[in-house]
N, C-alpha and C positions, 0 to 999 in steps of 0.2 A: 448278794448272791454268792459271792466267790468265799469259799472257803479254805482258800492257799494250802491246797492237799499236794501244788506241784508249788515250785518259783517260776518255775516258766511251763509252755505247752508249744514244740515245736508244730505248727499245723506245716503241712507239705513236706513231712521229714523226708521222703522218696524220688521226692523233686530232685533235680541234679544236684543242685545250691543244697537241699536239704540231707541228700547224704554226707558232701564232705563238711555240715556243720557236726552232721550225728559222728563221725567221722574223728572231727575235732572235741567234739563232749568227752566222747569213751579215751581218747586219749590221754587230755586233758582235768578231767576234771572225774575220771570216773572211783577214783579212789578221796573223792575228799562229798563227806554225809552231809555238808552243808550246802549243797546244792541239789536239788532235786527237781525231776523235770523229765517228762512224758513226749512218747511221739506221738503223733495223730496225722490221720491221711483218710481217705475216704473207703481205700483195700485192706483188709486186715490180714490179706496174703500178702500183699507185698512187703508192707510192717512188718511181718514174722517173718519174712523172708531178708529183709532190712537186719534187722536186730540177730537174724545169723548170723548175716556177713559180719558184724562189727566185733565177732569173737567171744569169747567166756567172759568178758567184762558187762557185755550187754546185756548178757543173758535177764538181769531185772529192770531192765528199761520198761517201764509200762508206756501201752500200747492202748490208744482212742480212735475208734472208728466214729470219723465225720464228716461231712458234707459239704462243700461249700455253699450249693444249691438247696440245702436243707436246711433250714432256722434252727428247728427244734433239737436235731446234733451240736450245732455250731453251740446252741444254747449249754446244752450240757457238756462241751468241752469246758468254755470257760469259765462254768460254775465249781471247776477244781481247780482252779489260779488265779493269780495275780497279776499274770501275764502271758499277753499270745505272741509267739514269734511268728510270720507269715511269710511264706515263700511260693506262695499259691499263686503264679501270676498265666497268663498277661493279670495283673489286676483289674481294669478298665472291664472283663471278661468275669473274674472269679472273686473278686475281692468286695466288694462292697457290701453284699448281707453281713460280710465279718467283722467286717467296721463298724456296720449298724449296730448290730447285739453287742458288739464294745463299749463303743460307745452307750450304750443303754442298761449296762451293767455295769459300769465304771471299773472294765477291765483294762487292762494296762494295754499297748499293742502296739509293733514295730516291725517294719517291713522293707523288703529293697525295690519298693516301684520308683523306676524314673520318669513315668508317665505323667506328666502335669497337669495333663486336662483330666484325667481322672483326680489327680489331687486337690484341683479346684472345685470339683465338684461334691467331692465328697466332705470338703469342710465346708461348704455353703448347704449342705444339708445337716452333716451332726456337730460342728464343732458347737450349739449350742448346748447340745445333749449332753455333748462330753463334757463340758463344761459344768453341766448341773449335776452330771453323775461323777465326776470327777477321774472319768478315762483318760489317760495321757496318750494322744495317739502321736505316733512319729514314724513319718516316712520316709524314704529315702537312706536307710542306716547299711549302704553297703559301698561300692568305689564310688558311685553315684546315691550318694553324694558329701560321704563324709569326709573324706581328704579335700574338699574343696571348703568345704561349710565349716571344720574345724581347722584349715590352716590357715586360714581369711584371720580365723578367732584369733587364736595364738600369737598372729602376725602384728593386731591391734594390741592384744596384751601387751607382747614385747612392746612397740611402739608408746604405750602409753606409760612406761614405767622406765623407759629410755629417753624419751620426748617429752614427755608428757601432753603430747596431743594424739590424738588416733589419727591413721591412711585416709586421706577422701579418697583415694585411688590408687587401688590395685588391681598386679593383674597377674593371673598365672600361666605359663608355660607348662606346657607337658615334656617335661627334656629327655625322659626314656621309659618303655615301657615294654612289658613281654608278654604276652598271652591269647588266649583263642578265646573265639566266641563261642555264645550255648546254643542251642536251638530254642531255648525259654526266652534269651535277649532277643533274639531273632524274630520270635512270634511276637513277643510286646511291639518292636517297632513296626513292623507288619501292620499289627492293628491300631496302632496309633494313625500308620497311613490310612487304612480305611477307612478309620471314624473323620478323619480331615477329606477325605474325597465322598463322602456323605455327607460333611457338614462342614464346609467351606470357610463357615464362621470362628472356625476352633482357630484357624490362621492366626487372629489376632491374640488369643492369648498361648498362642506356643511363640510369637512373636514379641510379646512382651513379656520383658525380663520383670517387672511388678505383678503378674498374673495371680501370683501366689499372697502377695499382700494383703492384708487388713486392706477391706475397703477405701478407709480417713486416711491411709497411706499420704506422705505428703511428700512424694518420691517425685523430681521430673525433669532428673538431669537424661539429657541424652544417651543410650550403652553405643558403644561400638557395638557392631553385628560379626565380624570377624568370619564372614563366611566366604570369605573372598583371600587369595595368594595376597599379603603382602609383607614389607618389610618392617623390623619393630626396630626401632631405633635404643629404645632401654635393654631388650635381650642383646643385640647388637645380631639378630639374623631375620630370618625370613619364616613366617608361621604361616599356616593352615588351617583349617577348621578343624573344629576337635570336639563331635558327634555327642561329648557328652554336655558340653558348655550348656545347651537349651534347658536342662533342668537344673544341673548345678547353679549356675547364675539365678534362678528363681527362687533356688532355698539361701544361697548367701542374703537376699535382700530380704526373703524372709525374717529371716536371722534377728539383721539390725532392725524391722519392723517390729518384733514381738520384743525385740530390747531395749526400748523405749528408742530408737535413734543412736543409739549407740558411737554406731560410724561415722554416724551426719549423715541428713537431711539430702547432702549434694554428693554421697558418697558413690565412688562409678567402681563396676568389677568386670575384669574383663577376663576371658579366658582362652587358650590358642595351644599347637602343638608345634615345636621348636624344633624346626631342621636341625641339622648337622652344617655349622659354616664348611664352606668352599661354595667351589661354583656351580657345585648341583643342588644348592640349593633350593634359587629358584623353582629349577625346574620338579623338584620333590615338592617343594609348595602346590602350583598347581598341577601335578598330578596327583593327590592325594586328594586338595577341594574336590576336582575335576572329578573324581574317582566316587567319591561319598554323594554328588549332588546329580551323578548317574546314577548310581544304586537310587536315589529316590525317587527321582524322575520317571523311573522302568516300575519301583514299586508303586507307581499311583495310578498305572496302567494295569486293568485287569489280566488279561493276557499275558503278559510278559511277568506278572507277580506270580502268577499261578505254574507259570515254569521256572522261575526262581525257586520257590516252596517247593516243589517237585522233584527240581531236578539238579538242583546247585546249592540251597544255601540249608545249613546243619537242620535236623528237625529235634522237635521237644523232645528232653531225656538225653540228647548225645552233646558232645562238651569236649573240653581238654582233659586228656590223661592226666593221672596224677602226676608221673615224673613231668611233662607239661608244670600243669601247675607249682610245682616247686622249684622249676627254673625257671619261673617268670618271676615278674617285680614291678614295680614304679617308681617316679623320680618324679616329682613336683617338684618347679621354683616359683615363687610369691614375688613378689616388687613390690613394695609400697610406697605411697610416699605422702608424705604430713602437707598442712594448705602451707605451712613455713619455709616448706622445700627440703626439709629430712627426708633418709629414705631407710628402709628397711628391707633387705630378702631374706627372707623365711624356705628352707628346705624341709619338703614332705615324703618322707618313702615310706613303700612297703615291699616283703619279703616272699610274697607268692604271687602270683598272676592275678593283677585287679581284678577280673571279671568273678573271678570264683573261689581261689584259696584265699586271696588275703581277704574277698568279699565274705567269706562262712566266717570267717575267726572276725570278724570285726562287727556283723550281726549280730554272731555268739555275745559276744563281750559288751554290747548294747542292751542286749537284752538280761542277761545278768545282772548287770547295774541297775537297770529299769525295776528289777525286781527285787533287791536285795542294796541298793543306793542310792535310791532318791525316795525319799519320803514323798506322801500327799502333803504335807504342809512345808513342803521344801518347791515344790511345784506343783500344782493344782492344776485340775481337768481342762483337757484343750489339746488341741491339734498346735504340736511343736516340733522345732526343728531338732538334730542333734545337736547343735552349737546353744543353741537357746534353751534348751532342756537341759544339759547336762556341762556344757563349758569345759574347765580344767578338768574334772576330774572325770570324765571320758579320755579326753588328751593323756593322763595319765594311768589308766588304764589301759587303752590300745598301747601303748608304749611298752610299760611291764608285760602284758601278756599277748599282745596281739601280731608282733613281728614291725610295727610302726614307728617311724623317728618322727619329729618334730625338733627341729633346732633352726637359731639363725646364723647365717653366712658371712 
């Protein structure tokens, strides 16, 4: 069907996340004719309203009115690409007819859900399709969870060509971070709560770190669960819970499942957010668990969610300022260590606030690749990770153009 009339099709260009990707195109790339690529959203005022604000550059940005609720839009968006960028979420909500007709077209598509139970469900329905239609689907291409999913990679790289054996066990630390949340992160978890207090059942796979696994998986070393204050003897302080681990940790093991094993069989990943040593740290531990496992406890409660949404926490469309966004940042540290007892640390940063500038330019730059550097016969149709799809030369992309380091320590 696709007749690659674009390289890409941002769907949700309006969405918070989708302005400062359009944001980062016009900036970035809007002077060079070997890229080419359309907004799409469901208003074609607000897209012309959009492509104002982004100045005299934008002006030939073409512009797709479509649905997510509607097939037959959805349909003829992607009959002009190669590839869909999606920022349409909660996804669990809006996303899965677009996955369908991807899927069913063998259109390319990649997205920032960190929702796992919709991502398990949606490869137990098309990853066959994609497969025979030869759709590459990839989710999770934004902080959650590509700083996790490719510094794991990198970390075994190194290891293997230092060592020569790969990490059964690592784990990473959050050692600093800057930025605000959106009212879009805010509603996905929201409803991740509600579909778990309707369906009680979901518990066990937001509780298993294999949930995302091929079936024949033959995974079943014990995870730490890390949702509790304690001390880490390899950081040398005291960690917390760190809200994003539940999905990160699912696509890491992804990872090494779609990579024949890669890591090993008994390979464990942990993940956690790293005090500040002294002697507040404890008590920064648990008050932050303490902190994150109120906020859920209150969201599983109707009543008390309904005044949260209401009356305290950001709603859909509102976000970090820009000057925000560009004084924020991240600091990842990795640990690893060989079954020999080598060790390896891997440092990961980026240059804008996770949740939304370094998250646009690192979707941007996935989705680019997707469509202009990865052949079908370099990788063939199926639900894949970003580490599993693309490896180094993602790694080496986000680096040149993304504001991303990758080195070891």
């Amino acid at each position: 069907m696709n007749n690659n009339k674009y390289d890409f099709i941002m769907f949700g260009a309006t969405s918070f996340v989708g302005q400062i990707l359009s944001e980062y195109m016009i900036s970035k790339y809007a002077d060079q004719e070997n890229i080419t690529w359309a907004a799409a959203g469901r208003s074609k005022s607000k897209l012309e309203a959009l492509r104002t604000s982004l100045g005299s550059k934008a002006k030939g940005i073409p512009l797709i009115v479509a649905d997510a609720a509607v097939e037959s839009t959805l349909k003829d968006m992607v009959s002009q690409t190669g590839v869909i960028i999606s920022t349409v979420g909660p996804y669990a909500l809006y996303g899965e007819l677009l996955v369908k007709v991807c899927a069913e077209t063998g259109t390319d598509y990649c997205d920032l859900t960190g929702e796992p139970q919709w991502i398990r469900e949606m490869i137990s329905k098309y990853e066959e399709t994609a497969k025979n239609s030869g759709a590459r689907i990839i989710h999770c291409c934004g902080f959650d969870s590509i700083p996790s999913d490719l510094g794991v990679y990198y970390l075994q790289q190194q290891a293997k060509a230092q060592f020569g054996e790969v990490c059964n066990h690592i784990k990473m630390g959050v050692k600093a971070t800057k930025g605000g949340a959106s009212g879009g992160t805010i509603a996905s978890m929201l409803n991740m709560v509600k579909e778990l207090v309707a369906k009680p059942s979901l518990r066990k796979v937001l509780a298993n770190p294999y949930s995302l696994c091929p079936s024949d998986h033959a995974f079943s070393v014990r995870q730490r669960s890390n949702n509790r204050p304690v001390f880490d003897s390899d950081f040398n302080t005291w960690t917390a819970l760190f809200v994003m681990a539940g999905i990160n940790t699912k696509i890491v093991h992804r990872t090494n499942a779609l990579s024949g094993n890669e890591y090993g069989s008994d390979f464990r990943y942990d993940e956690a957010m790293l005090m500040k040593k002294g002697f507040k740290a404890p008590l920064l531990s648990v008050g932050i668990t303490t902190a994150i496992a109120s906020f859920m406890a209150l969201a599983t409660i109707k009543p008390t969610r309904m005044i949260l949404e209401k009356f305290i926490l950001p709603k859909p469309g509102d976000g970090p300022s820009p000057e925000a966004q560009k004084k924020g940042f991240f600091d990842l540290r990795f640990m690893g260590k060989t079954p020999n007892g080598n060790k390896m640390n891997v440092k990961v940063t980026g240059d804008r606030d996770p949740g939304y500038g370094s998250t646009a330019k690192v979707l941007a730059e996935t989705g680019i690749l997707l469509a202009i550097g990865l052949s079908k016969t370099d990788k063939p149709g199926g639900f894949w990770t970003p580490a599993s799809a693309f490896g180094n030369s993602l790694i080496e992309r986000l680096k040149a153009q993304a504001g991303l380091t990758f080195e070891t320590i």
